[in-house]
C-alpha positions as CSV (number, residue, x, y, z in Angstrom):
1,X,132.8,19.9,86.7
2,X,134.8,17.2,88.7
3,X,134.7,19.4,91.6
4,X,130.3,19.8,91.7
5,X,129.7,16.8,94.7
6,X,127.6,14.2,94.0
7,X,126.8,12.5,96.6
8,X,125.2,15.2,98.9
9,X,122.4,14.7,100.8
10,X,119.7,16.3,98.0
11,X,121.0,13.7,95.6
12,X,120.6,11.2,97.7
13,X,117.0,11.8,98.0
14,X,116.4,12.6,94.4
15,X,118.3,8.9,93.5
16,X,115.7,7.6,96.5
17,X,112.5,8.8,94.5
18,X,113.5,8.0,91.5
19,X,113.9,4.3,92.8
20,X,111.0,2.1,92.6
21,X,108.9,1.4,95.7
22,X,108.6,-2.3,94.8
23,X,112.4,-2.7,94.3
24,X,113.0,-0.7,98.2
25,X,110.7,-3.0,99.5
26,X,112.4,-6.1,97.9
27,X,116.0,-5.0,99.1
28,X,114.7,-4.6,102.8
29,X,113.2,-7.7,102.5
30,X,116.4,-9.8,101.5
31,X,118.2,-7.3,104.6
32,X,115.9,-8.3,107.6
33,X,114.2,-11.4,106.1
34,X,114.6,-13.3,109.8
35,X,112.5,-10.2,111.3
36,X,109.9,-10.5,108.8
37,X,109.4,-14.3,109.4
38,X,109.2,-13.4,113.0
39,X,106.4,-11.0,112.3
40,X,104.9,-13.5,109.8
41,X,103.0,-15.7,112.6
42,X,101.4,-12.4,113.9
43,X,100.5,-11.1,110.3
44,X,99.1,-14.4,109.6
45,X,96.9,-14.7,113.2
46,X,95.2,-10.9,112.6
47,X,94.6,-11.9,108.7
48,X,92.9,-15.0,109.4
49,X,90.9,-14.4,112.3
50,X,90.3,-10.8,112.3
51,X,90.6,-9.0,108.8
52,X,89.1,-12.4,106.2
53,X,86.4,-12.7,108.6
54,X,85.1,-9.1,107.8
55,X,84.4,-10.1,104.4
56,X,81.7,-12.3,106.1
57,X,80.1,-9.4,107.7
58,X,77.7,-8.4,104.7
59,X,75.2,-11.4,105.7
60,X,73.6,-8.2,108.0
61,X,72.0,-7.1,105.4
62,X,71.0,-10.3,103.4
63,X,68.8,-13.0,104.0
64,X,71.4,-15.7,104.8
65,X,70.7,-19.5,104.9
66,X,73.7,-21.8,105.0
67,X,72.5,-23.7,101.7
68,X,72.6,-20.9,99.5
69,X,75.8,-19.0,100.9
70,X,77.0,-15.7,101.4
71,X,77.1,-14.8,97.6
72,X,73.8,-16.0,96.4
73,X,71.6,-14.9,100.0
74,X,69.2,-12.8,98.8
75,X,69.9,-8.3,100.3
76,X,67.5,-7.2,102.3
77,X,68.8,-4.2,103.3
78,X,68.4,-2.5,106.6
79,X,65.6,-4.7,107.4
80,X,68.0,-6.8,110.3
81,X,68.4,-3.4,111.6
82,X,65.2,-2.5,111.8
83,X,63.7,-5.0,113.7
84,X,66.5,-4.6,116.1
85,X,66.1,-0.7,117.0
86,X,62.0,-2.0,117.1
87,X,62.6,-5.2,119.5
88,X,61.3,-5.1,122.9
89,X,64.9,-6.4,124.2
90,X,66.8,-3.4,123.1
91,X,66.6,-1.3,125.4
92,X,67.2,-3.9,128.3
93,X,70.6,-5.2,126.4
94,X,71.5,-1.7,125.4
95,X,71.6,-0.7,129.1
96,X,73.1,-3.6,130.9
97,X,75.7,-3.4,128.7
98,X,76.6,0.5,128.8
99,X,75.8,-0.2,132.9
100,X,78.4,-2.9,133.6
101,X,81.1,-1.3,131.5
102,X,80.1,1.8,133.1
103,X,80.9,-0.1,136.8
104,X,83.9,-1.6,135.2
105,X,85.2,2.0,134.2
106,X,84.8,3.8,137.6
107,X,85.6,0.7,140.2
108,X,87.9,-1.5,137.6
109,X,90.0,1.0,135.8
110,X,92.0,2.8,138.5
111,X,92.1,-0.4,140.4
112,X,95.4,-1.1,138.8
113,X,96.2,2.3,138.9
114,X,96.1,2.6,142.6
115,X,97.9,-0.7,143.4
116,X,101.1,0.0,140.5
117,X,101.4,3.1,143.3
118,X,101.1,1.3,146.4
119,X,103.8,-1.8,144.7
120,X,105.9,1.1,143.6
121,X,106.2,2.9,147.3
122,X,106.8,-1.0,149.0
123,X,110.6,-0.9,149.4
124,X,110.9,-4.6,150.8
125,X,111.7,-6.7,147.4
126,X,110.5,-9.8,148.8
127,X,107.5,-9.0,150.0
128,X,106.9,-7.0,146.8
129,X,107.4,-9.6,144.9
130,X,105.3,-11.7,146.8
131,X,102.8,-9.7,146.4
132,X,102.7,-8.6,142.6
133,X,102.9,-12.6,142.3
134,X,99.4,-13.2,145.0
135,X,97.5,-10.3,142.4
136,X,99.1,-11.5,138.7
137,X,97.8,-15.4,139.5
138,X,94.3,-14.8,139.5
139,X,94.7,-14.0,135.6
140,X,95.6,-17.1,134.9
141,X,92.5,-18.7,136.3
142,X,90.1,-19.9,133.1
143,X,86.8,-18.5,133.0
144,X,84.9,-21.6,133.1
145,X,86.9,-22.2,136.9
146,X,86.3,-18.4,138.1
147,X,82.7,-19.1,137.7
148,X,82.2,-21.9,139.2
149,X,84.0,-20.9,142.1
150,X,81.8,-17.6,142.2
151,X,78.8,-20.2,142.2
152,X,80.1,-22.3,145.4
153,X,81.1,-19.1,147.1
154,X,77.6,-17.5,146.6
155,X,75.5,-20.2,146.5
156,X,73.2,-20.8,149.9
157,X,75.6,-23.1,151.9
158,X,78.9,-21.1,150.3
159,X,81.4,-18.8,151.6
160,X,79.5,-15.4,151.7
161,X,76.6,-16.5,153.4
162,X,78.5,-18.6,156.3
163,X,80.4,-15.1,156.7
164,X,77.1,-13.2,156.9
165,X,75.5,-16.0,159.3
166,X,78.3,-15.1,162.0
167,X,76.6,-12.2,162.0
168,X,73.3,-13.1,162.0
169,X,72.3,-12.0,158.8
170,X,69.6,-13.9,156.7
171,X,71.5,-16.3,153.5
172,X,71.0,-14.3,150.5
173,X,70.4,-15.8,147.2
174,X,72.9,-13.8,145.2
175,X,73.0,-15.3,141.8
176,X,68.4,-15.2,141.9
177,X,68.9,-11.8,142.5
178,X,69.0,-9.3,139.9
179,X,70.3,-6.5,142.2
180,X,73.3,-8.4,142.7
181,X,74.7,-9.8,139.2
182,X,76.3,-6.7,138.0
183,X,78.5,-6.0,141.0
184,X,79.5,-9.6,141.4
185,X,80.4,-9.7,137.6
186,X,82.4,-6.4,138.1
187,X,83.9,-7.1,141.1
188,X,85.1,-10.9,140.3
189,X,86.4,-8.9,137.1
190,X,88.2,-6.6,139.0
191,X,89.8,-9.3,141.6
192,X,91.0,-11.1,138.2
193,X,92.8,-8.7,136.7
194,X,94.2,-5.7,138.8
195,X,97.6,-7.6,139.3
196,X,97.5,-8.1,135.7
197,X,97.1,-4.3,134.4
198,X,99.0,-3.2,136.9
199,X,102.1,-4.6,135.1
200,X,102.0,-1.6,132.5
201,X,101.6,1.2,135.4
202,X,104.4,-0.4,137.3
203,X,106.5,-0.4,134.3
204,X,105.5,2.8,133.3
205,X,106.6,3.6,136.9
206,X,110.3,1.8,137.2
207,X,111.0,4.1,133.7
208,X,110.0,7.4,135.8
209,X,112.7,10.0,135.5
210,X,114.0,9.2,139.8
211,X,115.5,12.7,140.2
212,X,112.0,14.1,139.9
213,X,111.4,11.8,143.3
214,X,114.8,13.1,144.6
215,X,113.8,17.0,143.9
216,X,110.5,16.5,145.5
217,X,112.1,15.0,148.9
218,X,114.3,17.6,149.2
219,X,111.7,20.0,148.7
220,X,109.8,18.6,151.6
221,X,107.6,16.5,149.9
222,X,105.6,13.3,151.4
223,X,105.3,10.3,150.0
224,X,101.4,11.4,149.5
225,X,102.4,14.5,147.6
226,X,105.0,12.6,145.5
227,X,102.5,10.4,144.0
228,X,100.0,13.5,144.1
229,X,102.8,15.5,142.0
230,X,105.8,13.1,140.4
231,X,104.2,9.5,140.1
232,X,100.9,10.2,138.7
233,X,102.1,12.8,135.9
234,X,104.4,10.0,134.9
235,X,102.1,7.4,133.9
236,X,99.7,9.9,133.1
237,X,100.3,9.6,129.5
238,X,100.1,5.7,129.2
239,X,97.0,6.4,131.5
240,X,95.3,8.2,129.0
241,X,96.2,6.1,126.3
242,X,94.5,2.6,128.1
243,X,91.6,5.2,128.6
244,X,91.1,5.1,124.9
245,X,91.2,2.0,124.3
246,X,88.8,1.0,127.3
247,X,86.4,3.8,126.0
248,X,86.9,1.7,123.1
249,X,85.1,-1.3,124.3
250,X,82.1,0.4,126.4
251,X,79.6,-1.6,124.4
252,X,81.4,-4.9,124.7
253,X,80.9,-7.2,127.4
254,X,82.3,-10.9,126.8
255,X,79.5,-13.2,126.5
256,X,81.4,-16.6,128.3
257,X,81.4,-15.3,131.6
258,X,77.6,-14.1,131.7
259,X,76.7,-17.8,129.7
260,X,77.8,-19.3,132.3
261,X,76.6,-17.3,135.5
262,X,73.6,-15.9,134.1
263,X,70.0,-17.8,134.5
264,X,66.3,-16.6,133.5
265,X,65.8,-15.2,136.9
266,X,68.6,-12.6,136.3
267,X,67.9,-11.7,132.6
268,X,66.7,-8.4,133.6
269,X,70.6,-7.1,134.7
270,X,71.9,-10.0,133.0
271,X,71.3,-10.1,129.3
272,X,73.7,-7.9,127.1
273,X,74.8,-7.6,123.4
274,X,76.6,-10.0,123.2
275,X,74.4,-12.8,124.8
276,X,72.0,-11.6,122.7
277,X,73.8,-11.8,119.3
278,X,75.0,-15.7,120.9
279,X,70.6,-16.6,121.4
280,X,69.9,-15.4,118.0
281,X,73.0,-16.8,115.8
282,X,73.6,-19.9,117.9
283,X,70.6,-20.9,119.2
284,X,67.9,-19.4,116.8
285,X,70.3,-19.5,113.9
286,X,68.9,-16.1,112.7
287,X,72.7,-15.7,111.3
288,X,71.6,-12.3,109.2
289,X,70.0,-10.7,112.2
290,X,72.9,-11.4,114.9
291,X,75.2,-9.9,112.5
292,X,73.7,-6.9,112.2
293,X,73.4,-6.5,116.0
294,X,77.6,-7.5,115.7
295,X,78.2,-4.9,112.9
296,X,75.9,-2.4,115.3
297,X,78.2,-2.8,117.9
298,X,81.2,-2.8,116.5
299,X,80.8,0.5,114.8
300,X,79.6,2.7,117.9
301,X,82.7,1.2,119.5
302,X,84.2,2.1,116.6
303,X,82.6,5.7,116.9
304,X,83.9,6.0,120.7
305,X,87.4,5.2,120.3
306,X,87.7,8.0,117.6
307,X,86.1,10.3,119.3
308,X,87.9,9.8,123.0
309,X,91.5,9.9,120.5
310,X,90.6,13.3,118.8
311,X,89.4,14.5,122.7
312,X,92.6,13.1,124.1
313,X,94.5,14.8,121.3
314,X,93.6,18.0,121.6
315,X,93.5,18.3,125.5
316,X,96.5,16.4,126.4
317,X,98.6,15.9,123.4
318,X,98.3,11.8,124.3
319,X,96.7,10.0,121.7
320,X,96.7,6.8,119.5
321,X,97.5,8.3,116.3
């Protein structure tokens, strides 16, 4: 009997199960209690701000009036719903939204796809690095300052029109016309942030297995046909995956930016969701009925971003989960 092991690898598993889950937990606790308290401040943030609030979200289908609170507001139902599938703004709000993330996807997403390739194929350091630093700073700018300079440099007197006067063209009143807030949004959205998503391409890129590049020289390959054939099936994974999570927010647009561009003359291609849900909780303090429009959205994004993952999983094998 003294000769039967006891401490081979099926008995350590049957000891594991037999051991309670709360006492495991407890004894990794006490082992990498400093990386807990690390993660605590980040637990904490998503807690407070994003999970508690959700227990908030049943006012869309009460009545809700600050004086009596959540728990004694009267249900009503589906009724906020309702009258939002049957208002005469749906369809407008419905559209500009799905349009400008629709602009965003085709002009903004591979924007920082194409320039991660061009940084990667610069071989001067400095001027590289001058470069990634000119595109990143633009990120930094605050909203409130990015739209106040796209005011000056659109207004009659600003920028664009003293460019189009030297050559002879008529000023154009960009931010009266409805034609033109949508490509302005995008494309000031665009100038913002390429240097900022490039980071993960470019990293994505530095990681790249080099002998691939190597192979493909020798084979004959230009620089053209490397990115064609080496570059762009490296990042194509972490490509895919910023594709779901994009496809994730094609019915959000943030409302700050359009508050403060945005004026009745442009409401037609101005007005989305979520300036909608800020009129009627914030300024018509119909709480009830912009929650429902909130909860609306949130669960056809919601919808999208499990659908793109089980698409992506099965044609590409890249996926969130």
């Amino acid at each position: 009997m003294s000769d039967i092991p006891t401490n081979t690898p099926q008995n350590r598993i049957v000891k594991n199960r037999r051991t309670p889950i709360g006492e495991i937990l407890l004894k990794d606790l006490k082992k990498n209690k400093m990386v807990y308290l690390l993660l605590l401040p980040a637990v904490s943030y998503y807690f407070i701000f994003h999970y508690y609030p959700m227990y908030g979200a049943q006012i869309a289908f009460k009545n809700f009036t600050p004086g009596k609170g959540i728990l004694d507001s009267p249900w009503v139902g589906f009724q906020h719903f309702a009258a939002f599938f049957n208002s005469y703004y749906l369809g407008r709000i419905v559209r500009n939204t799905i349009t400008i993330n629709l602009y965003d996807l085709i002009f903004g997403f591979p924007a920082p796809i194409i320039l991660a390739l061009l940084l990667y194929e610069v071989k001067n350091t400095a001027f590289r690095r001058t470069i990634q630093t000119t595109t990143y700073l633009p990120h930094f700018i605050s909203t409130v300052v990015l739209c106040g300079i796209i005011l000056d440099f659109t207004s009659r007197e600003g920028l664009f029109n003293n460019l189009l006067g030297l050559f002879g063209i008529e000023p154009i009143m960009f931010m009266t016309e409805p034609s033109w807030f949508q490509p302005i949004y995008v494309g000031s959205g665009i100038w913002q942030e390429v240097g900022w998503g490039s980071i993960i391409y470019l990293a994505a890129l530095m990681n790249a297995v080099q002998e691939l590049f190597e192979a493909a020289k020798i084979d004959g390959a230009n620089r053209f046909k490397q990115i064609i054939h080496v570059a762009i099936p490296c990042i194509l994974p972490t490509i895919v995956i910023m594709l779901i999570l994009r496809m994730g927010r094609m019915m959000s647009v943030g409302s700050d930016k359009i508050l403060l561009l945005y004026n009745p003359a442009i409401y037609e291609k101005a007005d989305v969701i979520s300036t909608f849900v800020y009129r009627k909780g914030l300024v018509e303090f119909s709480y009830s009925y912009a929650s429902a429009v909130g909860l609306f959205n949130s669960v056809i994004n919601f919808i999208l971003l499990v659908t793109c993952n089980r698409i992506s999983r099965n044609i590409t094998e890249s996926s969130l989960w």
